[in-house]
C-alpha positions as a printed NumPy array, in Angstrom:
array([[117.205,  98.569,  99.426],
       [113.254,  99.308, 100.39 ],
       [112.075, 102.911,  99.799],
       [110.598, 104.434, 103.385],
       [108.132, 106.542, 101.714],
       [105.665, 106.481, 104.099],
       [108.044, 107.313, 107.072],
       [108.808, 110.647, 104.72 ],
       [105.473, 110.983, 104.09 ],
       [104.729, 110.579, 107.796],
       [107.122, 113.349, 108.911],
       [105.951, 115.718, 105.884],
       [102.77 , 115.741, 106.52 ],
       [103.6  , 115.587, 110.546],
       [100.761, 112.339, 110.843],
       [101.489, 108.929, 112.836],
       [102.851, 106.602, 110.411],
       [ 99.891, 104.516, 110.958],
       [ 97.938, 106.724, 109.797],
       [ 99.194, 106.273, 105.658],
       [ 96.887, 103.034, 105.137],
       [ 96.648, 102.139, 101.74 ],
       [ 93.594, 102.908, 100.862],
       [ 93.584, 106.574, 102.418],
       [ 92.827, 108.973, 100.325],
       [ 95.218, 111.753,  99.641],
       [ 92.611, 114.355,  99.703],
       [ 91.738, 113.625, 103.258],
       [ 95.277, 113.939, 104.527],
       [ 95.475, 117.588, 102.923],
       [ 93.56 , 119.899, 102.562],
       [ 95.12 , 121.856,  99.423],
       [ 96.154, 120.208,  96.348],
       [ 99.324, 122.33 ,  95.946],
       [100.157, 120.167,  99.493],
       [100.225, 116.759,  97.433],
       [102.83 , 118.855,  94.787],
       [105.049, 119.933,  98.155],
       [105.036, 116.332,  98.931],
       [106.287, 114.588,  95.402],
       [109.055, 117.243,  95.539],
       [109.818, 116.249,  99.081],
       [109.771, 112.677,  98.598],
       [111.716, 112.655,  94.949],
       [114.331, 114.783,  96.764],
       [114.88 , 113.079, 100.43 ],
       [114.311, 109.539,  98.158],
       [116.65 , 110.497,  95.379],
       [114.492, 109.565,  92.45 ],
       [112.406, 111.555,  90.141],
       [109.226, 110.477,  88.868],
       [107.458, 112.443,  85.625],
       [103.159, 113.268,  85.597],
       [102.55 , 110.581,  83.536],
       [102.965, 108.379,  86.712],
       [101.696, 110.429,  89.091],
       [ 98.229, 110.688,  86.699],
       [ 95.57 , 109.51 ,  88.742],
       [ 96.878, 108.866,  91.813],
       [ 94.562, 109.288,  94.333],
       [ 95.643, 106.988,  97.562],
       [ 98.722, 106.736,  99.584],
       [ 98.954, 102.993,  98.446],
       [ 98.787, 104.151,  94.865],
       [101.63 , 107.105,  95.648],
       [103.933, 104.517,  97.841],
       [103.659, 102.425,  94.746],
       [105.082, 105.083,  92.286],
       [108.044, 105.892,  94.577],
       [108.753, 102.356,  94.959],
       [109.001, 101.521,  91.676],
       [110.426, 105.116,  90.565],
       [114.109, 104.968,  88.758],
       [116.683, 106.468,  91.225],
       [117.539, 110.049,  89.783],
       [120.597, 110.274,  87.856],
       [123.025, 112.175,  89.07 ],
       [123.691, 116.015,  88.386],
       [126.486, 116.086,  85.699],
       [129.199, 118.05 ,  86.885],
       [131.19 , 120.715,  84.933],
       [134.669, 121.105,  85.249]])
């Protein structure tokens, strides 16, 4: 089943939808870099998958970030403790 990251994206970052091009640059959709960390923690929790730095290393364009969500792992589930 497809990913919507850049409908989450969209409503995180409260832009149209059209707005997440591929080749737009992350830095000129915020204006703080702590606002690009926000995001990966929004979209690994609301897509249920967790992706590490290594991936996220030079990511610079929403293209580039739709592309590590897509092909991110789902997260494993939280083991439970009886």
């Amino acid at each position: 089943m497809p990913r919507d990251v850049r409908g989450h994206m969209a409503r995180f970052l409260d832009v149209p939808r059209g707005r997440l091009a591929d080749d737009v640059r992350l830095s000129d959709l915020v204006a703080e870099s702590f606002l690009v960390v926000q995001l990966v923690v929004e979209l690994q929790d609301a897509l249920g998958v967790r992706v590490g730095a290594e991936e996220l290393r030079g990511v610079q364009t929403v293209g580039e970030l739709v592309g590590v969500f897509e092909r991110a792992p789902e997260a494993a589930a939280p083991r439970r403790h009886p």
